[in-house]
N, C-alpha and C positions, 0 to 999 in steps of 0.2 A: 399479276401476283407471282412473282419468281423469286425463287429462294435466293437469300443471299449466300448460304455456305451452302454446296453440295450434299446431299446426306455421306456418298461416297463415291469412286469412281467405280465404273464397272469391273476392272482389272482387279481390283482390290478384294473382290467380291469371293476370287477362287482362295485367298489366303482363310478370311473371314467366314466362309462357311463350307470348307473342305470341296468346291466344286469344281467342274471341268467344261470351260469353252467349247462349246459344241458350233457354235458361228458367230461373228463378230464382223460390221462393219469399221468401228472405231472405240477406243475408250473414253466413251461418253461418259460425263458428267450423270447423276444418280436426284433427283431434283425433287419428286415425287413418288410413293408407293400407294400401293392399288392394287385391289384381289376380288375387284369388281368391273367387270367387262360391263356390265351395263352404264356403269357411272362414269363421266367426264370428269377428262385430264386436262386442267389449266398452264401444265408448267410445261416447259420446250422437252424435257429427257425423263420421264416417267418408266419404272419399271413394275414391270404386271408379275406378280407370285400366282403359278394357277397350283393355287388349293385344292387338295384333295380332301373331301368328307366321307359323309355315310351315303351320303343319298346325292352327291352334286360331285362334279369333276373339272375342274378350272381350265384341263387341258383342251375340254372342248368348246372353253369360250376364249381362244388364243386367236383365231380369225376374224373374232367381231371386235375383240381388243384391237387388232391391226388395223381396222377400219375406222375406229377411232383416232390413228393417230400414235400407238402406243407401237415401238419398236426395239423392247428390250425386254427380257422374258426370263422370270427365272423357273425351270423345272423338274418335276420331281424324276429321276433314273430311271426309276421303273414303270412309269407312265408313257404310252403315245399318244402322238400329239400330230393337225398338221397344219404348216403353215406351209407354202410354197414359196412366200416372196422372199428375198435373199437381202433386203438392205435389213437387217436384224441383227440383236446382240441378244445370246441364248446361254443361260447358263443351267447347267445340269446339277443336281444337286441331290441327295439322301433324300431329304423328305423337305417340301419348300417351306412348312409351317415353322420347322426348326430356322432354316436359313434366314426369312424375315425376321425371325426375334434377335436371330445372330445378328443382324444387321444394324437391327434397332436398338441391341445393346451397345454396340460399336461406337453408334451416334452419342449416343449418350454419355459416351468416355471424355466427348468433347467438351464437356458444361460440367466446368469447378461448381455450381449454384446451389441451392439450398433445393432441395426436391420433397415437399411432405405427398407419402404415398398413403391413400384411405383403403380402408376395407371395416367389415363386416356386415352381417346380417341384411341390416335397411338401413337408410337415412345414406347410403354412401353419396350418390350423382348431387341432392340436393345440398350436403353441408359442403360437396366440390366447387358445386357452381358458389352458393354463398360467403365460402371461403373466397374464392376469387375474385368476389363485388371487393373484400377488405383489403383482399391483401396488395390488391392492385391501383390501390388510390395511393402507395404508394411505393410499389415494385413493379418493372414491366413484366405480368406476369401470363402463363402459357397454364391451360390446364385441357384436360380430355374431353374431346367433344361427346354432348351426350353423355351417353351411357357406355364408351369406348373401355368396359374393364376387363374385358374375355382374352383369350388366346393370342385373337388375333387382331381386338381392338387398342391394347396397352400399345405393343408393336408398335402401330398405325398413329396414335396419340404421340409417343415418344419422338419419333420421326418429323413431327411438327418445330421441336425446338429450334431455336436461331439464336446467333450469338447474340442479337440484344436485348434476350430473357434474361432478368435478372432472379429469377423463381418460377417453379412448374408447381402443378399438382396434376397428381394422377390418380384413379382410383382401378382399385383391382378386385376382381372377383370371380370366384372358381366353383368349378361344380362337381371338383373329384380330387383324388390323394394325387399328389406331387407337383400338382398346377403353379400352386404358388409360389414353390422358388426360381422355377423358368419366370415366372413375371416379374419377382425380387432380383432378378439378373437383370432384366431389362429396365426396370425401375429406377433401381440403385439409390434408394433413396435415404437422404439423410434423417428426416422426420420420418413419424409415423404416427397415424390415428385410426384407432381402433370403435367405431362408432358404437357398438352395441351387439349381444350375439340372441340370434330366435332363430325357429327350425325352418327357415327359409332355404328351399335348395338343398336337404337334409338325402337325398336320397342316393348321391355319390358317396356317402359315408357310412361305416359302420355305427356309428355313434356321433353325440350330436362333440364329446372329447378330441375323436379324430378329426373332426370340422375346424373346431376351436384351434389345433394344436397346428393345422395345415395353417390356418389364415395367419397364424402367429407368425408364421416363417417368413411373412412379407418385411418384419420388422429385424431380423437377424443382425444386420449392419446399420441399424438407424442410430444415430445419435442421441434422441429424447424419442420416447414415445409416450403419446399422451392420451386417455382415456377416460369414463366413469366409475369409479370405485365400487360403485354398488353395485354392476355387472360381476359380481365375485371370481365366477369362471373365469372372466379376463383378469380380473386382477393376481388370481392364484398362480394361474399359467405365466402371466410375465415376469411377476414377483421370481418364480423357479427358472425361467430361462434366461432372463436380462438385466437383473437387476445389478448383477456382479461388473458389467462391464458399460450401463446407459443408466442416466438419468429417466426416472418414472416419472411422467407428471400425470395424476388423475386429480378428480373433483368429485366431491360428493354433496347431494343435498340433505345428511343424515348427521349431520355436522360429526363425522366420523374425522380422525386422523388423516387428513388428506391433505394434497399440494394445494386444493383449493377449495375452501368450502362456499357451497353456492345455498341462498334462500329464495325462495317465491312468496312474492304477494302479489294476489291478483284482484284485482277492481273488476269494476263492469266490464269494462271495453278495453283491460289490458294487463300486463303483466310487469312487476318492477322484480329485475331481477339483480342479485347484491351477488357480488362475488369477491369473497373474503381473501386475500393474498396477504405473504409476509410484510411487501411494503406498503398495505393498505385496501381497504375498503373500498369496492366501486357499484355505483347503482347506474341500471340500465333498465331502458322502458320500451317496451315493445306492447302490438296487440295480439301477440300470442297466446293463446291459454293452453292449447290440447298438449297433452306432456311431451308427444314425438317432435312437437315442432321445438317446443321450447329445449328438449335433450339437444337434437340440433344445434340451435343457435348458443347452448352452451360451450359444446368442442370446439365449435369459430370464438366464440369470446376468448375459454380459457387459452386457446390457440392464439391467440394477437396478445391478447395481455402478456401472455408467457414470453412473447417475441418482440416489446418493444413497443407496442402499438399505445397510442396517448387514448385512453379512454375516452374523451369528448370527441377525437374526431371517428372514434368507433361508433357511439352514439349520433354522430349527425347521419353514421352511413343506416345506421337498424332500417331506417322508413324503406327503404330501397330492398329488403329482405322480404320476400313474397312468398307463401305456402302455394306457389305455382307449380302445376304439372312439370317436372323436368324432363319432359318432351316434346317434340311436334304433336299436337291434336289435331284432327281432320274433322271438321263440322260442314253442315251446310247451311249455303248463306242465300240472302234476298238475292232473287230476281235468278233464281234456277244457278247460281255460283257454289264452287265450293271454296273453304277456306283454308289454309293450312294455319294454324296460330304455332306462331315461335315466339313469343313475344316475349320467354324470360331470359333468354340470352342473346348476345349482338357480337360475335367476331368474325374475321373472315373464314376460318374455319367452318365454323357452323352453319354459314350462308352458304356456302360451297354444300355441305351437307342438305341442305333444306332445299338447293338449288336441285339437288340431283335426285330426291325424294318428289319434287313438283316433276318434273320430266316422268320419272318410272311410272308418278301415280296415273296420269292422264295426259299428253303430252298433244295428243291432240288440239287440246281446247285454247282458248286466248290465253295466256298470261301475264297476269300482274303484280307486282310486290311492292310493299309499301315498309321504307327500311328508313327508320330513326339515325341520326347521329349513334356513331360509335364510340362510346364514353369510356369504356377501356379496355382501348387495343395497344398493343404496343409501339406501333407504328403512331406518327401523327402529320396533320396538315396534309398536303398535295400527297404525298407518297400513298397515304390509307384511303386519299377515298380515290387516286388513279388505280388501287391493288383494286378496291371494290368495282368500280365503273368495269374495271378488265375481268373482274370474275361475271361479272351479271351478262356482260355483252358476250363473254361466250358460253352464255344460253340462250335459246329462243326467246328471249321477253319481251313480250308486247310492250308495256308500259311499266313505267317508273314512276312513282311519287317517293320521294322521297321527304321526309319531317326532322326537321332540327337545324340552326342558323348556320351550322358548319357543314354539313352535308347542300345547303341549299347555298353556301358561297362558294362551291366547288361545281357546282350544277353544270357547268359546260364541258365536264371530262365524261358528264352520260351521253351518249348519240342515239340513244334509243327513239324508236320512230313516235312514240307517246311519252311525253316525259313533264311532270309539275312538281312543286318544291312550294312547303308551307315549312313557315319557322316556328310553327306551333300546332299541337295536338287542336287546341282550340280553334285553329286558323282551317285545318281540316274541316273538321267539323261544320264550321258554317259556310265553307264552301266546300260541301261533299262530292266530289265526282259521280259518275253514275258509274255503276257497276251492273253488264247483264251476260250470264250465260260465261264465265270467266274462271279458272282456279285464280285465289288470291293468297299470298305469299306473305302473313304479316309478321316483321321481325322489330326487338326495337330493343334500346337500353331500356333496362328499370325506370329511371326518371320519369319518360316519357308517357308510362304507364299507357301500352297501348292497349290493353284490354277494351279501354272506353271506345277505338272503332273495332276491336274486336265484335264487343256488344252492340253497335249499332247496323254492323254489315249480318250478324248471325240471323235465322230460322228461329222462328217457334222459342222465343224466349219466356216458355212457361217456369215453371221452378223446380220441376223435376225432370233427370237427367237420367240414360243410359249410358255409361260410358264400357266402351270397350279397351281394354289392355290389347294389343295386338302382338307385344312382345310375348305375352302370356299364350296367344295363339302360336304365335312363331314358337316358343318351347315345345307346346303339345306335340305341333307337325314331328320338331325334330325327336321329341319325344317316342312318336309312333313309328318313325323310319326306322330310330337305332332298333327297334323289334323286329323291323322287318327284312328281308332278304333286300339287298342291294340292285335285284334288277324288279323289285315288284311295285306297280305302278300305283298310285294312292287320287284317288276321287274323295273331292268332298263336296258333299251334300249343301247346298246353300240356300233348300228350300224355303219355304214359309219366312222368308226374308231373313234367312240365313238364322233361323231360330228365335227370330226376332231381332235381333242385335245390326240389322241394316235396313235403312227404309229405300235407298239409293245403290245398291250395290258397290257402295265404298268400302266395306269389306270384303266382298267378294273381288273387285280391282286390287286390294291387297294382298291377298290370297292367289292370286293369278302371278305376283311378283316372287312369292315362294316356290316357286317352282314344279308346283302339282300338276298332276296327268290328263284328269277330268274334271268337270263340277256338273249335278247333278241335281237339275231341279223339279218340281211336281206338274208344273203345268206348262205350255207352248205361253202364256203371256209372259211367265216371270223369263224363259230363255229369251222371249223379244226384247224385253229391259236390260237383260244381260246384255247382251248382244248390242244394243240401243248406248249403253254407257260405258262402252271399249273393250268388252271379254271375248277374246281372241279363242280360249281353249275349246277344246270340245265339246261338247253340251248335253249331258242326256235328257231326257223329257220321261219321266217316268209312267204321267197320266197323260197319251195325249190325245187329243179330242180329236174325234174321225173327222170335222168339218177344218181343223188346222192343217193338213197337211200343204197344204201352200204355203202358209207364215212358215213351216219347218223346212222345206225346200230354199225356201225363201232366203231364211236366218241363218240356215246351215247348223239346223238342232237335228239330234241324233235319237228319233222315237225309240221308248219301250215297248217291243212289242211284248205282250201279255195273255193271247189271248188267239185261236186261229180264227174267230170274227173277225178280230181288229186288224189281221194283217190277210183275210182277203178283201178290207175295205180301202187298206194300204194301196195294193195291186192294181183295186179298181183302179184308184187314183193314177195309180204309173203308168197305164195302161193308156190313158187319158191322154198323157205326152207324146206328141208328133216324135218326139225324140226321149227315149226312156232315161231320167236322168240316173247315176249312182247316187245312192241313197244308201250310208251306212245306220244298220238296224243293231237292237240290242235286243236278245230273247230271254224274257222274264220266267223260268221255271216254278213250278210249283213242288217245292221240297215237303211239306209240313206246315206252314206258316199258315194256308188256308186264306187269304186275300185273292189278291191278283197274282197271275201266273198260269203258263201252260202245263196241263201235269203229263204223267208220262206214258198213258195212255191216247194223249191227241199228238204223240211225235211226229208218228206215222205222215199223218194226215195234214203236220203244220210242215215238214220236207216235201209232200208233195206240193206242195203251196209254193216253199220257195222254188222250188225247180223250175215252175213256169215262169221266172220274173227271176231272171240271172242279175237285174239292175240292181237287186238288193243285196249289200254286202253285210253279211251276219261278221259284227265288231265282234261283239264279247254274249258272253253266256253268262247271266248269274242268276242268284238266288235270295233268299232273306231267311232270318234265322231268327227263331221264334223266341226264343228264350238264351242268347248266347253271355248273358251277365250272370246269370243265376245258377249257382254251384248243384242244387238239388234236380236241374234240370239238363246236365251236363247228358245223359245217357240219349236222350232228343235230339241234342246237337251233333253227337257223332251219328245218330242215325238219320239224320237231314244231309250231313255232309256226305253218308255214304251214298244215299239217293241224290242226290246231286255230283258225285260222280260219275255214278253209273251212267244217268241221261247225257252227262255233258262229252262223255267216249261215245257212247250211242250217236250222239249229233255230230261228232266227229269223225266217224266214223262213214257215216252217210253223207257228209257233204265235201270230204275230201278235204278241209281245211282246217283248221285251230283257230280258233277264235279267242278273246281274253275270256277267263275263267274271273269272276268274282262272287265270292257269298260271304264276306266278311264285314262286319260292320265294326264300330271303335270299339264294344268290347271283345268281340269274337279275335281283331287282330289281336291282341294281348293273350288273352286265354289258352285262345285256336292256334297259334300259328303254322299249325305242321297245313292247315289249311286255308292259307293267306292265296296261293290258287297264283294269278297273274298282277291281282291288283286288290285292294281294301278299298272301302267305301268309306270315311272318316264323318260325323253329322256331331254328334252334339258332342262328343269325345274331344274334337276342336276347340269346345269352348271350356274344356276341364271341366264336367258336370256331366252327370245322368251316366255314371259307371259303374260298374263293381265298386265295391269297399277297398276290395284290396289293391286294386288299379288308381285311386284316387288320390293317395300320397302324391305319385310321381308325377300330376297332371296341376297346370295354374290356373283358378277357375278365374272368366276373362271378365266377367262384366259385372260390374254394380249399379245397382237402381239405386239413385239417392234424391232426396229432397229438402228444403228450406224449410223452417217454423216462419209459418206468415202471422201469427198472431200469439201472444198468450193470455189467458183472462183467469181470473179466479172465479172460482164457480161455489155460490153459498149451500151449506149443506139443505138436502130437502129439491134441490133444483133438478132438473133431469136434462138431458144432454142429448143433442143431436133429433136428426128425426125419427117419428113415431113412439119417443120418449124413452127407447129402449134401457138407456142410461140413467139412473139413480144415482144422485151423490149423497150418501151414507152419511159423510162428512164433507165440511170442506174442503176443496180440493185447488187444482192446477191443471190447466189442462191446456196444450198446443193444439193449432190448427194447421196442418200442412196439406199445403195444395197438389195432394193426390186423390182421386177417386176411383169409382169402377169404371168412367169413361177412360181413363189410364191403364189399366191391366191390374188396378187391387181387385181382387176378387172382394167381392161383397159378405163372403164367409168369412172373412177376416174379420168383421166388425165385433161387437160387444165381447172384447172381450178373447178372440179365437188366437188373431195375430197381434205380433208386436215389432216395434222398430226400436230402430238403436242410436240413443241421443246421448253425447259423451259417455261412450263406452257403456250404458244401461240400455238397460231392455224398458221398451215401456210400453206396457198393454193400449191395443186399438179399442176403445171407447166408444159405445152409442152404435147406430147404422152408419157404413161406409158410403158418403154422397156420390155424385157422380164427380165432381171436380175436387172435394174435399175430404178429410179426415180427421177427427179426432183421435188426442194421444195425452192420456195421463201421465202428467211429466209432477205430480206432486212432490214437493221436498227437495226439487233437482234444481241448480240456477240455469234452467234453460231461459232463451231469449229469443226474440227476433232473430233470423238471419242465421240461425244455428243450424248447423247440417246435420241431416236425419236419412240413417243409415236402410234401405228396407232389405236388401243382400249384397254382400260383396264376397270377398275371398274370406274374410276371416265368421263373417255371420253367413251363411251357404244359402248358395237358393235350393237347395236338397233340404234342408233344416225349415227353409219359410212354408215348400210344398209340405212337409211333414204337418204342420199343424192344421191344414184344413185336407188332410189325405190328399193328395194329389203329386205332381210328378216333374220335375224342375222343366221336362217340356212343358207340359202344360203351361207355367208360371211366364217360360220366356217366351215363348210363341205368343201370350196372351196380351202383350204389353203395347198399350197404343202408338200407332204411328206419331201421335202428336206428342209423346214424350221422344224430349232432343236426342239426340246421338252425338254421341265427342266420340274418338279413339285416338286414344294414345300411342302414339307411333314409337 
């Protein structure tokens, strides 16, 4: 896969972004960019930007980029950095965030083309991708991998372009005042769509006006921009800023005054939707109903129809339009495998992406990827699948299968040491390979509809789901850093299986690619598992059992000690060894909290302990804080941090060293910070839930528990409902059956009545006794159905809201949720 045009030559680079040659072997050609030392470089002349953030520094992954292969470097002046080898080209630069954009606007000077750029609120990645099923059947057309709409993924997206694009899309989004017209410079785009505005991301703004009026600025120089009329805000603000010099095109379903008027009718099983234009009436049938998807698929309709597009052959593309996750999901699969599903997009981009996401995640293990014919790429024939065969082979892959007649008549450009080709999904299937102990890599076109071996190679295909956001985790983290000092080190907690939300430590493997200090769990088994399924970092053990300290020697877990019992039963142990090994220790103080902890009358006595047993290295000193959410309880916590002070000088004092300081947990960093010490402790604050009120805005709660209606029945009045008869139907009624119970984590107080879920957008009270596999849910008067999704928490209905109704506590709720409900996360 090697670019046909250069992005730039390096020479060019000191005009383009004000910098100054610091070493140069040659003016190499400019092929690739990259601001990740971890991920693989395909092209022969890659250049590395090390980024500077809050909490991460790029100049110190310039040595492991070199090792890679990567020998062109652009960096920021006032950063050092060291590389010793000398065949390098280095350029110096202001700030290097600015110089990649510089660079990537540069590129983009190159392409006269038609560029529609997205933004707003939600729906942006998915009307990207679905815009690019249509408009590429027929433009060769280039859009943002992923979710590439930040800072510093527009950049990296734009940088993709080749002259035989004949149309980009890109979508952008900001999370503070002035973002947007750095990305409208690099963008440059002709189009623009504005999907829709909600307080997503609200907290870089004064008001949700300065949000609206920032995003607007993506459109400054567009030629048509086009939108929903009944978003008023949007249409106020374009109407006063664009109207004078661009064509408006919006749509409304209110049959108001607009470029297009749209109506719905919907049936059982689907949705006809009309959209009324000056030269004529057009009906389109999809099986959408929920309104987010169908608003969607409108800006892609009134989008093509407005650009030329023949409505029948837009209708032959709908079936290929999927309410698919627009990301990688990580599941686990038969026979101890995990999965990566990519299954709703297929270019070489995103395989390169997905390529390098398999590596970070587990790199250890076999791998295998099962990749579909590419149905539109710009490339075609021998050239697309020699670019793919070359990306795949420079990764470790065990095996190849590849599905579709055109990838399977190219078959001799894989030299992979495992390698089969089926010309059909179907053909798979009846001859399934065996799959054991493997990551698997599944990517395909739409047509192919690979979900069906999705489903076949998945775990625990019961009907209800956990699914994690990971991106929403990734927020939090960086969330928590900007609070905190830039040299203080961040542990997170990943106990009781990470709060629930991992049965396998595939979030905690994720969480170890962010870059965190510690992770910190309850017991010596879960750090074996840790440890057991690739966790490199640190380990504390908070509980650890006097008869483990072998498995912790063993595993290289790091005991709490808590207690000077437990740590002369430690010694015994040391003492035990022909050869005393080092053993780094953690000492658990007793501030307030009253649990576990040494308090500060046993100092004395727990220093003379260590001084006999010089093999243990006291790491860090901390504490717990009893009450650090609760404003009324504020006067506790400074007098917990003062006595935890004092012992932790005390301890220093006497043992001649400094050890790390932590007593901070996810709300105390916020609150507390003049007491953030060496290091935070972060647990369920990761997951956006269980904080203060006032800390809750700025946090994305990560996970939803959702489930299917397995049945509906009508229920005669007089009838009674569920077991022990708890339920009386007054009247006739309606009622679903979704396959959750208390062997799931619904708590059985939910039943008659207590809790409710949420089935298109309603609330609908839990009915009868909660069984152990099932539930009743009064869905009277609503067209629920089979197969309909039933909400029980996500971000917008709170698992803080579901704990509220039977008193309890959004721990309690996730910690409680059975391991035999699936786990997806969203990458």
């Amino acid at each position: 896969m090697i670019k046909s045009m250069p992005i730039a030559y390096f020479n060019e680079l000191v005009s383009l972004t004000k910098g100054e040659i610091i070493a140069q072997v040659d003016n190499f050609p400019i092929t690739e960019l990259t601001v990740d030392s971890r991920y693989k470089t395909i092209t022969d002349f890659p250049l590395f930007f090390a980024l500077v953030g809050i909490n991460h520094d790029g100049h110190a992954y310039m040595p492991e980029a070199y090792q890679k292969g990567i020998r062109q470097f652009v960096v920021n002046r006032d950063h050092s950095f060291s590389l010793p080898a000398k065949d390098v080209n280095i350029l110096q630069v202001p700030h290097t965030l600015t110089a990649l954009q510089q660079l990537a606007a540069f590129h983009r000077t190159k392409f006269p083309i038609a560029v529609l750029a997205i933004t707003g609120s939600n729906g942006k990645t998915i009307v990207k991708e679905w815009m690019h099923l249509l408009l590429s059947s027929q433009y060769k057309t280039i859009s943002s991998p992923h979710s590439y709409n930040s800072q510093v993924g527009v950049p990296l997206s734009v940088a993709l372009l080749e002259p035989y694009h004949a149309y980009a899309i890109f979508e952008a989004g900001i999370s503070t005042k002035g973002e947007m017209t750095k990305l409208a410079q690099i963008i440059q785009p002709t189009h623009g769509l504005f999907t829709n505005m909600g307080t997503a991301h609200s907290q870089g703004f004064q008001d949700e006006q300065e949000k609206l009026t920032e995003k607007a600025n993506l459109f400054t120089a567009c030629n048509k921009v086009y939108y929903c009329k009944e978003h008023t805000s949007i249409h106020t603000l374009l109407q006063q800023r664009h109207a004078s010099n661009q064509t408006l095109v919006n749509w409304s379903l209110k049959q108001t005054e607009a470029t297009y008027s749209v109506t719905l009718k919907q049936a059982s099983q689907q949705t006809t939707v009309t959209i009324q234009a000056a030269h004529g009436a057009y009906d389109f049938t999809v099986s959408f109903q929920d309104y987010a998807s169908l608003e969607n698929l409108i800006h892609c309709l009134v989008y093509a129809l407005d650009n030329g597009y023949n409505p029948a052959q837009l209708q032959s593309l709908l079936p290929q339009l999927k309410p698919l996750p627009m990301r990688l999901t990580l599941k686990s699969a038969i026979h101890r495998c995990k999965l990566i599903d990519d299954s709703y997009t297929n270019d070489l981009t995103s395989l390169k992406l997905a390529l390098d996401f398999m590596q970070s995640y587990h790199k250890e293990a076999k791998q295998t990827i099962i990749l579909s014919d590419m149905l539109q790429s710009a490339l075609s024939g021998h050239a697309l699948y020699a670019s793919i065969a070359h990306v795949i082979q420079s990764y470790p892959i065990s095996r190849f299968i590849g599905i579709g007649t055109a990838i399977s008549a190219y078959s001799t450009l894989f030299t992979l040491p495992e390698k089969c080709f089926f010309n059909t999904v179907e053909a798979f299937i009846a001859h399934q390979p065996s799959f054991t102990e493997e990551v698997i890599l599944i990517k395909g076109a739409r047509p192919f509809q690979l979900e069906r071996i999705v489903k076949r190679l998945e775990n625990n295909n019961y009907g209800s789901i956990l699914a994690i956001d990971v991106q929403a985790i990734r927020h939090n983290i960086c969330y928590f850093r900007s609070k905190l000092n830039a040299s203080t080190k961040v542990m997170a907690m990943v106990k009781a299986a990470n709060y629930g939300s991992s049965s396998n430590h595939e979030l905690t493997l994720l969480l170890q690619r962010y870059g965190l200090d510690y992770l910190g769990v309850a017991y010596v088994e879960e750090g074996i598992r840790a440890r057991e399924q690739g966790i490199t970092l640190p380990i504390i053990v908070m509980d650890p059992a006097n008869d483990q300290w072998e498995n912790i020697l063993h595993y290289q877990l790091e005991p709490s000690i808590y207690s000077v019992d437990l740590l002369a039963e430690l010694i015994c142990f040391v003492k035990t060894k022909v050869v005393q090994p080092t053993l780094p220790i953690h000492l658990k103080l007793e501030t307030g909290l009253y649990r576990l902890g040494i308090s500060a009358t046993e100092l004395n006595t727990l220093l003379k302990q260590l001084k006999q047993c010089p093999s243990l290295q006291v790491v860090s000193l901390f504490s717990h804080l009893a009450a650090s959410g609760t404003a009324e309880q504020d006067a506790y916590t400074l007098l917990q941090a003062e006595r935890f002070r004092q012992m932790t000088q005390y301890i220093e004092e006497k043992l001649g060293t400094q050890p790390l300081k932590h007593l901070l947990n996810s709300n105390g960093a916020l609150r507390f910070p003049q007491f953030q010490f060496d290091m935070v402790r972060l647990g369920i604050g990761l997951h956006g839930v269980g904080v203060a009120p006032s800390i809750q805005p700025h946090l994305m709660p990560s996970s939803t528990l959702k489930t299917t209606v397995s049945q509906v029945k009508e229920v005669p009045k007089g009838a009674t409902i569920g077991y022990n008869r708890k339920a009386l139907a007054k009247q006739a009624m309606t009622i679903a059956i979704i396959p959750i119970g208390y062997a799931d984590g619904l708590n059985k107080i939910f039943g008659n009545g207590k809790g409710h879920v949420i089935i298109q957008n309603h609330y609908c009270p839990i009915i009868g006794d909660i069984c152990m596999d099932r539930s009743m849910v009064d869905v009277t008067n609503k067209p629920v159905k089979r197969g309909e999704e039933v909400i029980i928490f996500n971000a917008q209905h709170s698992v803080e809201a579901v704990a509220q109704q039977i008193g309890s506590t959004s721990y309690e709720i996730l910690t409680q949720i059975s391991q035999r409900v699936k786990r997806i996360y969203y990458i």
